[in-house]
N, C-alpha and C positions, 0 to 999 in steps of 0.2 A: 498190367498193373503198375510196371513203373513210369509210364506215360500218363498215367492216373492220377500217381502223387505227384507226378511234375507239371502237370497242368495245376492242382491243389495247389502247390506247394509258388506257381506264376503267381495264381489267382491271389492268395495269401499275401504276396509280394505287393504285388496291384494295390491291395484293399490296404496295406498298412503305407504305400507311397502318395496314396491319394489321400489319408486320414492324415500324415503329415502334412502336406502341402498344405489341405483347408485350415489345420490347424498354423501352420504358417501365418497363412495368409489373413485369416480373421484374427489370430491375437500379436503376432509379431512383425508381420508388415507394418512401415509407417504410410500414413496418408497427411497429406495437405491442409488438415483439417482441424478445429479444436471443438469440444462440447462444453459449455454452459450451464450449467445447474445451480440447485440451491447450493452456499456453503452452511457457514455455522450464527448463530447468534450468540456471541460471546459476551459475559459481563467485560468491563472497561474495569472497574476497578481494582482488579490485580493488578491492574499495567502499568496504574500509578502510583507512584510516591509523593504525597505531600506531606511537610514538615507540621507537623502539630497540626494536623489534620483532624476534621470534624468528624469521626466517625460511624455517628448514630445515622446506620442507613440499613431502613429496614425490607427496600425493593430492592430496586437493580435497574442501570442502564446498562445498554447491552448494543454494540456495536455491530452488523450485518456484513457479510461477506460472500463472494460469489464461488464457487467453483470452478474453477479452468481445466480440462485433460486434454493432453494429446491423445487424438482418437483413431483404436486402431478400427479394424469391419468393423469386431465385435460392439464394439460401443456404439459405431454407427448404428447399427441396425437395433439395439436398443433404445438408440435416443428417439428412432421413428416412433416409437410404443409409450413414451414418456414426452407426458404434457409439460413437465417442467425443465426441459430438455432443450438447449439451442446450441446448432450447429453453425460455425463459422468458419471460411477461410484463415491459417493460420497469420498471412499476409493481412489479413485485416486489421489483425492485433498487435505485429510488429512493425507491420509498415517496411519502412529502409532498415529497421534494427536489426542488430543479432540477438539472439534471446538472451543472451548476457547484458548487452544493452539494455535490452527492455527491462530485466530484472532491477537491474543496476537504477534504472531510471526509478522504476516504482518505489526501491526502498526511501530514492532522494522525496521523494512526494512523500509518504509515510514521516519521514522525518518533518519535513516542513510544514504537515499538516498537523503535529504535535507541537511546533511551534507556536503555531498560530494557534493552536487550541488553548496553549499557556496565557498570550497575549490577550485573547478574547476573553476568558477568563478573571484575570486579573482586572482588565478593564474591567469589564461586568461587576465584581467586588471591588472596586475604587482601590487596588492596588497597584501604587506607582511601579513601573518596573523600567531597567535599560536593555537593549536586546546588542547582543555583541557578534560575532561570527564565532561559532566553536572550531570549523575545522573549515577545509578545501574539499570538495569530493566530486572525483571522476566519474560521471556518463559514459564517455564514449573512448575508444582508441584508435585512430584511423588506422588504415594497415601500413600507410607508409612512415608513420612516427615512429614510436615507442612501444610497440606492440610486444617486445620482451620482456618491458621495464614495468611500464602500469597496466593493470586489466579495469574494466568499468566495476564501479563499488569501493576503490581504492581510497581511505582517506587520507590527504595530506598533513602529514605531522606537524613536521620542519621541515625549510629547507635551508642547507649552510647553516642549522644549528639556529634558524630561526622562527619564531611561529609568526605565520602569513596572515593576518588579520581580514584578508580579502583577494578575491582574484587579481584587484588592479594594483596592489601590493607585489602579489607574486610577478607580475607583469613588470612593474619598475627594477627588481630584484634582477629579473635575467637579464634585464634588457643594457645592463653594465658588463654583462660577457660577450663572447662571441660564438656565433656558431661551430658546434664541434667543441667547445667545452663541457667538460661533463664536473655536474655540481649534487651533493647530498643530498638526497632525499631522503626520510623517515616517512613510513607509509604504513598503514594500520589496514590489514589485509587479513580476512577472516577470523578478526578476534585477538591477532599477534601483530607486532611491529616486526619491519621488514627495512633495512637501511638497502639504498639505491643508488649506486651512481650515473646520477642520469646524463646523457649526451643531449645535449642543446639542440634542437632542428632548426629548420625555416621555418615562420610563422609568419603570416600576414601579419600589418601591422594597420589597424582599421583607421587609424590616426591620419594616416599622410600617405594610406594605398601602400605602403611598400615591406619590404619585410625585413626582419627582426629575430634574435634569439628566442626560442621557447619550449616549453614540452611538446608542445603537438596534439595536444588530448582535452577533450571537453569539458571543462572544469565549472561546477556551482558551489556556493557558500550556502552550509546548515548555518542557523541563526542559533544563539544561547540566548533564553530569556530571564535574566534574574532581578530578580523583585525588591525594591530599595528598602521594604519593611524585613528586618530581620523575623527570620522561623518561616516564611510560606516560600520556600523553596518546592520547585516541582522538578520528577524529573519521573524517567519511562523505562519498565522495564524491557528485555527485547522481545519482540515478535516477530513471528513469521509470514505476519501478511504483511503486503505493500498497499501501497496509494492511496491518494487524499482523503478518499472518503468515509474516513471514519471522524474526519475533525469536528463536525458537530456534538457526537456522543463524548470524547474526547472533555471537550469545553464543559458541559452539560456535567459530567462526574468532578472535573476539577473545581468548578465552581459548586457543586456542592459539599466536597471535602473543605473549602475555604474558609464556606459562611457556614452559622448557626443555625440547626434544624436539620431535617431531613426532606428535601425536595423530592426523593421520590415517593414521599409519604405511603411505604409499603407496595405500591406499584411496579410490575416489570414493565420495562422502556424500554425500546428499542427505537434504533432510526438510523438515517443515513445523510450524508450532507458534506461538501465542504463546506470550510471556514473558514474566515479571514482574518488579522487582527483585529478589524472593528466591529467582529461581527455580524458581516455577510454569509448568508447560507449560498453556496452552490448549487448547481446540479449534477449528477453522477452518471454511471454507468449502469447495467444489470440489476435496476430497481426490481422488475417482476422479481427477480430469486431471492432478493433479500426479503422480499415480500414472504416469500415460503417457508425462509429459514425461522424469520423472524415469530410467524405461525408456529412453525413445528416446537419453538422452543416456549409458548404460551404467553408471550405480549401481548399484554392488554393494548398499550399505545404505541404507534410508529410515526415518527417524526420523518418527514419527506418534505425535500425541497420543494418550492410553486413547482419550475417545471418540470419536474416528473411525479405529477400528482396523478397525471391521466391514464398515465401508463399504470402506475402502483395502483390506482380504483380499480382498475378491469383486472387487475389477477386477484385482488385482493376481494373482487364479483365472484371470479370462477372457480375460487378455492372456496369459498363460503366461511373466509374467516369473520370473528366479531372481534378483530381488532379495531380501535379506532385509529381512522388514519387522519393525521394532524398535518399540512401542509404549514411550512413557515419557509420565509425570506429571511430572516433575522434572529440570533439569538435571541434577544428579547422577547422578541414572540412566541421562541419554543418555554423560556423561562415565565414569562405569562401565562400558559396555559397549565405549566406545570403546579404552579404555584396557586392558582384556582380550583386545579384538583385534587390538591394536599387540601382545598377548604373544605374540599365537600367531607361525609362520613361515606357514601359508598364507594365501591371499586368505579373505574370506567367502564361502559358499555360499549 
């Protein structure tokens, strides 16, 4: 008998180390790997603020975004089963980066693709504007710099109590110390100001091959775009996605809070696209799932750059949506079309 329960009592043992481990291994191991899906279709127009804004707007443009997860089994072996589902090395996505980098890097694109969305905008409505630098903002931190002092995402305030109007600004600024001095820094780091006494390194000095005082760390300028017309000030609330591709939809709601009327004459909009300040459309990334999302949220029209026009028809075949898919190069073009189907009286087919 007691040979009985203690075999039971193995076997018990067994079946609950082996029910750990699978569960282990399919939800809390990591893999190498990320999945792809649809994200959200979001309206654009919360996220703006324009001054004495137009706001007789009775659609919606609505901006398209992808999903990304670190994938553990479990997810894998459900993306096999899911048509809208793509798996990728996570190297694929970062490249050389650290996912703080990458981060970091997306929110700078995010930003500068609002930029440019204000730009194209204003031009679009013959609003003169001057585009200045608002801030300094860190990419990257190599590990033999500064790696205690800045992390990527970091914006630069001042430095020595002065605001930096440009990188080659901040570069003239050091380039009057010596290495191994360390000089103020004001740094705007999760929403707080952070003061820094930063240590000066070696830096290459691209000038003349040789080197030079400096941070050590990868620095780009966000641009300020402000409008020489008093009252059409624009400006962005914060979000949580990154990268450019939302600047066409961006453009598209700015310029209709600007002018008079409702360009989306009751219609929902969606699309996806860089932008430029003159109004170049780009191409993007994970067109197919914006495709989905865009679907799932009932977009009559989706705005897609030429060349991912090929890609967005075949998922936009295999889903059997009746959205119309509108391919443009150029604002103007997506405003053209919008703007002839404010004339019709029915919805788009």
């Amino acid at each position: 008998m007691r040979q009985q329960k203690r075999r039971v009592g193995i076997r018990s043992f067994a079946y609950l180390f082996t029910f750990v481990v699978i569960l282990y291994v399919t939800v809390f191991m990591n893999t190498p790997y990320i999945v792809y899906q649809p994200g959200r279709a979001s309206e654009v127009a919360p996220m703006i603020r324009v001054e004495n804004a137009d706001k007789d707007e009775k659609g919606t443009f609505m901006m398209t975004t992808v999903s990304a997860s670190y994938a553990n089994v479990a997810l894998l072996i459900a993306s096999v089963f899911n048509a809208n589902s793509e798996v990728v090395l996570k190297e694929a996505r970062l490249g050389d980066k650290t996912e703080q980098e990458y981060a970091a890097e997306q929110v700078y694109y995010m930003n500068s693709s609002q930029s440019f969305a204000v730009q194209a905008a204003y031009h679009a409505a013959d609003i003169p504007y001057k585009d200045v630098v608002d801030y300094l903002y860190v990419f990257s931190v190599p590990d033999t710099s500064n790696a205690g002092q800045f992390q990527p995402g970091d914006r630069i305030i001042t430095v020595e109590g002065q605001h930096i109007p440009d990188p080659q600004a901040l570069s003239a600024l050091l380039s009057s110390r010596k290495i191994g001095d360390r000089v103020e820094a004001v740094l705007q780091r999760g929403g707080k100001e952070i003061t820094e006494q930063v240590k000066l390194v070696e830096v290459k000095d691209a000038d003349n091959g040789g080197v030079k005082p400096g941070f050590g760390v990868v620095i780009g300028a966000v641009q300020k775009i402000e409008p020489q017309i008093p009252g059409k000030g624009v400006s962005f609330t914060d979000t949580d996605v990154g990268g450019p591709s939302a600047g066409l939809m961006f453009t598209m709601e700015i310029y209709n809070q600007l002018t008079p009327g409702d360009l989306t004459a009751g219609h929902r909009i969606a699309g996806t696209g860089t932008i430029t300040a003159e109004g170049t459309v780009g191409a993007i990334g994970g067109v197919k799932h914006k495709i989905v999302a865009a679907d799932r949220e009932g977009a009559e029209v989706f705005f897609v750059p030429v060349k991912n026009y090929g890609e967005a028809k075949a998922k936009a075949d295999q889903i059997g949506t009746a959205m119309k898919l509108v391919p443009v190069s150029t604002l103007d073009e997506a405003l053209d079309y919008m703007e002839k189907l404010a004339a019709t009286a029915s919805p788009a087919a």
